[in-house]
N, C-alpha and C positions, 0 to 999 in steps of 0.2 A: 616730356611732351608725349602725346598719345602719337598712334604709331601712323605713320605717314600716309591717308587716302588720298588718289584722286577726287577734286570735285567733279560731280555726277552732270551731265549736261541736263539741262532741261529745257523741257518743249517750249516754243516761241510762243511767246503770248498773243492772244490773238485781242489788239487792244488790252488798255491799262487796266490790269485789277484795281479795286479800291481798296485792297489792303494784300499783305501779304505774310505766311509764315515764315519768319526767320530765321535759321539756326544760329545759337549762340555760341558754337566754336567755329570758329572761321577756319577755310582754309590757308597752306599756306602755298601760292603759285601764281602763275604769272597768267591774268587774264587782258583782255582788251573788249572794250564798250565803251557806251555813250556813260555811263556812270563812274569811267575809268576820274581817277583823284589822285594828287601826290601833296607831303608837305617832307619837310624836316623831323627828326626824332632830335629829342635833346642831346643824344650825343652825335648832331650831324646828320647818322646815317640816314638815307633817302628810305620813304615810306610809299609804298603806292597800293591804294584799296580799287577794287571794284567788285557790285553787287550783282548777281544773276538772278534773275526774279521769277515766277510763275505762279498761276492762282495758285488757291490752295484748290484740294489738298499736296498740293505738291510744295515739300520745302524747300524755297529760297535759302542764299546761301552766301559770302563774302569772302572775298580771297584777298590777302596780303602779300605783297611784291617788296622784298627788300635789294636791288641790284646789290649783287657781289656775296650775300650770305645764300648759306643752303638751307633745308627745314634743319638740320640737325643744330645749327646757331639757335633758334627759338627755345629759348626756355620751354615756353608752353604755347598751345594754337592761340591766336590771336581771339578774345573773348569779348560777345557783345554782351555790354550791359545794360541799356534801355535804347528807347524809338520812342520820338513823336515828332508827329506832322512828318515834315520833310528831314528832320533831324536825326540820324543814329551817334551814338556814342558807345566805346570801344575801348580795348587798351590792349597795349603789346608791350613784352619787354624780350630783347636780344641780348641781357647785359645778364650772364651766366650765373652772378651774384644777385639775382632778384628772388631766387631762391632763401634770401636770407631775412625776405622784409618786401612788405609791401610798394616801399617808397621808391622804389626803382622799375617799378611799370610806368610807361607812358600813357596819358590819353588824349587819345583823337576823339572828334567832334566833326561830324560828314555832314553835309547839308547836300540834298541833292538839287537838281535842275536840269531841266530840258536842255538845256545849252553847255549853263557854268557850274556844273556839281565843285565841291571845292573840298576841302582837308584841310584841319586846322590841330595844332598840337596844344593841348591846354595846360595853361599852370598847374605845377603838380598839388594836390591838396595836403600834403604835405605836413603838420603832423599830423590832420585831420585823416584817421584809416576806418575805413569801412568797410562792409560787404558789398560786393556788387548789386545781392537783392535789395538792398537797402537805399537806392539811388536813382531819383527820379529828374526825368526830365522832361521842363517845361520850353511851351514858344509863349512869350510874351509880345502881346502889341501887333503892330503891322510894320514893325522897323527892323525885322530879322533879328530883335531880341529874342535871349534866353534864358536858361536860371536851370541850374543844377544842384539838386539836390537830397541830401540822404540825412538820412534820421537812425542814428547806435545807441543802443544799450548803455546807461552806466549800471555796471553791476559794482557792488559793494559785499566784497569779501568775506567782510566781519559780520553780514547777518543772513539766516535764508530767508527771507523775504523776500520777495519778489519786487523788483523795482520801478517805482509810476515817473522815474525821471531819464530824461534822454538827453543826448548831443547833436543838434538838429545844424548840420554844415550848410550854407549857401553861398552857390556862386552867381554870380549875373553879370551878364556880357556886357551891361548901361553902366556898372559900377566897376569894372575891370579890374580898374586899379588898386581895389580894396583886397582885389584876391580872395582866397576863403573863407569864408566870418565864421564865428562859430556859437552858440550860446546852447544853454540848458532850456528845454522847457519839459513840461507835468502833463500827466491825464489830468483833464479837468474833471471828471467823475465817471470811476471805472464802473465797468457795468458788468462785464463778461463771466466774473466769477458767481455770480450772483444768476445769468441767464443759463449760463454755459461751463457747470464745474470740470476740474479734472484732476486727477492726485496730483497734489504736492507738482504744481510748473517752477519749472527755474528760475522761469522771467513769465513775469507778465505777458509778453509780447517780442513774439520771434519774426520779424520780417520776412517772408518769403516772395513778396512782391510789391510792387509800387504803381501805385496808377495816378493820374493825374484827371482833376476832377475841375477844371476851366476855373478862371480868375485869380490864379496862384492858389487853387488847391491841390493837396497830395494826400493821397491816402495810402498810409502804409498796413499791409494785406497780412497779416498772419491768418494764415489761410485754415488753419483749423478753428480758431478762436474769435478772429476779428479783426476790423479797419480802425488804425487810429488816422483821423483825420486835421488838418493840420493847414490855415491859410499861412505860406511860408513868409508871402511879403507883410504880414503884419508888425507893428510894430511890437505886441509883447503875444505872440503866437504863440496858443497850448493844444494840447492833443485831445482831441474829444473821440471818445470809444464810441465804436458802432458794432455789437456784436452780430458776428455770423450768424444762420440757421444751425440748429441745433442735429445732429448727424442723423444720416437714414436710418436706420433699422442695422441694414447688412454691415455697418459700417461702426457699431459701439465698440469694437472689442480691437477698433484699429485706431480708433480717434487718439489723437493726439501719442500718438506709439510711434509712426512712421510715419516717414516724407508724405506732407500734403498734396503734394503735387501729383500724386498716384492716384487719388480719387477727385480733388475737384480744381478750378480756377475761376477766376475773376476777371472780366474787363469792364471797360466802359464804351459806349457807343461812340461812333464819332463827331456827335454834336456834343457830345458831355453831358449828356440830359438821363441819362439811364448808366446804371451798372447792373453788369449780367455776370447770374454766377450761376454755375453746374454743381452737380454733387454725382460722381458714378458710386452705386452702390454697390460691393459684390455682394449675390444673396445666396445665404447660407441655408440650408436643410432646417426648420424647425424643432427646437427642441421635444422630446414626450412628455407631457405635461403629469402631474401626478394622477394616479387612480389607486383605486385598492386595488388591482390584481396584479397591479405591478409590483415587486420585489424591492425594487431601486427605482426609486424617484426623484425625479426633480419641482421644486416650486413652478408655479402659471411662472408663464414669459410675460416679461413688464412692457406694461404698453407704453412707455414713454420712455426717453432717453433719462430723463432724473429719478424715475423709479429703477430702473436699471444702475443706475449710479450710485444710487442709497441703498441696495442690493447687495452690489458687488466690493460696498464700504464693509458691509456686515458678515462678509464669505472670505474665507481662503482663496488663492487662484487654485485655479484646476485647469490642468493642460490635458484633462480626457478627451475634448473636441475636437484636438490637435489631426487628426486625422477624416476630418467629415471632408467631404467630397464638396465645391464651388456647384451651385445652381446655376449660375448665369451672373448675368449683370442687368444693370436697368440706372437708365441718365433721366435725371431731374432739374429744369431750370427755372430760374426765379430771377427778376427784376426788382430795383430796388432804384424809384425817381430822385434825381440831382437838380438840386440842392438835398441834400439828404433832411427832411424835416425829423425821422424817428424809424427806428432799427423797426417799428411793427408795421410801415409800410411796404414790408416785403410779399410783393406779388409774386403766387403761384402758376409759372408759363407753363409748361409741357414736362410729361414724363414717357418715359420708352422702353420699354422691357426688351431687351434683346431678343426675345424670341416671338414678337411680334413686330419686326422687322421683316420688310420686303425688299429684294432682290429684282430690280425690273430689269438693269442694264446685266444683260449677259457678259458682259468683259471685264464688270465690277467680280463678280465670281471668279473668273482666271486670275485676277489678279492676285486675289485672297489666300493667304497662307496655307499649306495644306497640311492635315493631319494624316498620322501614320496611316489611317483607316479611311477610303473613299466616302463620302457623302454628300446629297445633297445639297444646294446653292444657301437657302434657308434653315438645315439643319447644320451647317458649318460652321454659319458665324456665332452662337452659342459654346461651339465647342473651342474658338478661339481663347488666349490670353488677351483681353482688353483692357484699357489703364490707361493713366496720363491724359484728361481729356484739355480740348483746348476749348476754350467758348470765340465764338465769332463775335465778330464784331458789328455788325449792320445786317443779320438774319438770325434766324430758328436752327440755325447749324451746328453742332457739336463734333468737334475733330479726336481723333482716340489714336493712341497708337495698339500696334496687333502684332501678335505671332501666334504661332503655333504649339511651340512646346515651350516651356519652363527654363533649358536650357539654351535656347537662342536667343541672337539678341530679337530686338523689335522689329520687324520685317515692314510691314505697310502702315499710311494713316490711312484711317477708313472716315469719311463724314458721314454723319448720320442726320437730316433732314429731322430735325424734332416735331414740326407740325404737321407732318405729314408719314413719317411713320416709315421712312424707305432708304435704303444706304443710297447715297448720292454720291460719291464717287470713290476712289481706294488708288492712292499712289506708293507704289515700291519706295521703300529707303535707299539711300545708297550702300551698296555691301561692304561689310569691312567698319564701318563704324558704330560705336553703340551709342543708341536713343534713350535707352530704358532711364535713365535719373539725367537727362539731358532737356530745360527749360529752353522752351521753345517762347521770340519774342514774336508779337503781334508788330507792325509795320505799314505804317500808311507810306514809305517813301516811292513805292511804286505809281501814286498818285504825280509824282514831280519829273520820271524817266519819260525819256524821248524813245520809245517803244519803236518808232521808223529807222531811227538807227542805231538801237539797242539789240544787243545780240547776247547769245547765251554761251558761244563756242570759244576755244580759244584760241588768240590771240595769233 
């Protein structure tokens, strides 16, 4: 287990956000509020959750209460793995041997309410294992149905090929009794290698996220590559590929290399009519292009992502760049209308170059990490480490996380106002934990808390 923080109190909401950021490690400690919940764990022992909420940019947070154990009983912090509507789901395990297998985590299922928030411990899924990114969850109906659901990899050993077949799990709270289904389904026609190559993938398709796109659909996010999408109540449901945007510029030489989540994300709005997706680019120093007076040359720089890729087929790697100094950064966002008719209806919203960002709230500046070297409010945020954005969900807002040097963890989220051009607010992290590769969930449950006697303090 990571090593033991206090949860950070956070400011009273003044009135219900309509959504809020999550952390997806919970704490482990004993709070009290109008969100307070308890059930049973399979083996007995008493479970009790409750949420502390505040807009963004400030992260919300979930603390677990087990009377009679200390944190050091927890295997690992208590882990969220998806949100919708009034719905979070989660798992815990205290059973020392969960270390050996996935089948010995619990999971809970929260349903909030102004009055009767509740906790429910769910069937285990049981031989059905998955990743936590891999699992989506839906409300069904107006009868406080649900449907949980994840979509895995079959890989196949014996060939490198990349595989267009999966293990698509459903649970539904209408069919209970059926417990976890399981069946295979296929892309119905891949698209992505074709729009969007990249050397030699392992798999087709790596999940790093899941969104739900209204009427039993799930779109599963592999955030470099693309959404397979998927109606799960169908009766012979296949995956249809909707390839990503093709990467920024600042961004070739990282595509598909490392964690997506360092430069872009995906949501959907809260009517399900729109998905919003970011891209932060970091931008790199221009290469010198060839001349005659120069000694050592390089070829033109390619102006497209597939000229560059057809390029870089035909070169050796070369780690001489290895040392060029970061430009900045600059957020790009783009809409894409639900029902999805075709991956070329991706709308161009707003782009931001970091250094045409403005600074009006003086206290936004204090806030702001500071480098070893004094400077001004608008020449500061350039010189920050920015990464990890989050896309909002119902505005122009783009959440980031920030620090200062290399060697720290991630200190502030900073929001950045896309259509307008100006940082809009910057909340401290809590000290002592690290953010840096820590998925952060989007959360409407603050829309269902009784804010009048909801409180942040504890208990």
């Amino acid at each position: 287990m990571t090593a033991v923080v206090s949860p950070p109190i956070l400011p009273v909401a003044e009135g219900a956000p309509s959504w809020v950021l999550l952390d997806t490690a919970g704490y482990i400690a004993k709070r009290g509020n109008a969100t307070f919940a308890k059930t049973l764990g399979s083996n007995g022992q008493p479970v009790e959750v409750t949420f502390c909420t505040a807009a963004p940019p400030h992260v919300s947070h979930f603390c677990v209460h087990c009377p009679g154990l200390v944190p050091a009983d927890f295997v690992e912090d208590p882990t969220l793995i998806g949100a919708e509507a009034d719905l979070v789901l989660f798992r815990l395990c205290v059973d020392p041997l969960a270390v050996a297998g996935e089948r010995l985590f619990d999971y809970f299922l929260y349903t909030a309410h102004p009055r009767r928030p509740s906790l429910q411990l769910l069937p285990h899924p049981y031989p059905n294992l998955f990743h936590d990114s891999e699992v989506a969850l839906l409300r069904c109906g107006e009868d406080d149905e649900y449907a949980i659901a994840a979509l895995r990899n079959i890989d196949d050993y014996f060939t490198d090929e990349p595989q267009m077949s999966f293990n698509l799990y459903l649970y539904r709270s209408s069919r209970a009794g059926e417990g976890w289904t399981a069946r295979v389904v296929s892309v119905e026609e891949p698209l992505r290698d074709t729009v969007c190559p990249v050397e030699e993938p392992k798999r087709f398709h790596e999940t790093t996220k899941a969104i739900t796109l209204g009427g039993g659909a799930v779109g599963w996010v592999d955030l470099w590559r693309g959404i397979l999408v998927c109606n799960v109540f169908d009766e012979k449901p296949v995956l249809r590929d909707v390839p990503l945007l093709l990467p920024a510029r600042g961004n070739w030489e990282i595509y598909h290399r490392c964690g997506p989540y360092f430069a872009r994300d995906i949501t959907v709005s809260p009517q399900k009519d729109v998905i919003k997706y970011v891209e932060v680019e970091i931008c790199l120093p221009r290469k010198p292009t060839t001349t005659k007076t120069t000694e050592t040359c390089h070829p033109p720089e390619p102006e497209s992502y597939l000229e560059w890729f057809r390029q870089q087929q035909c070169e050796d790697d070369d780690d001489d760049d290895d040392d060029e100094d970061v430009g900045g950064w600059k957020a790009t966002t783009w809409s894409l209308p639900v029902p999805i008719a075709s991956r070329e209806n991706w709308h161009f919203d707003y782009t931001v170059d970091v250094d045409d960002l403005t600074v009006v709230d003086p206290m936004h500046c204090k806030l702001l990490p500071r480098p070893l070297q004094p400077t001004e409010a608008e020449a500061l945020l350039p010189r920050l480490i920015t990464a990890f954005p989050i896309m909002s969900m119902d505005d122009d807002v783009v959440y980031l996380l920030s620090k200062a040097s290399p060697k720290d963890q991630m200190e502030v989220v900073i929001a950045v106002d896309m259509r307008r051009k100006f940082l809009q607010g910057v909340a401290k992290l809590v000290t002592g934990k690290d953010f840096t590769f820590m998925r952060s969930c989007i959360s409407e449950i603050s829309k269902y808390i009784n804010y009048k006697s909801s409180g942040n303090m504890p208990a």
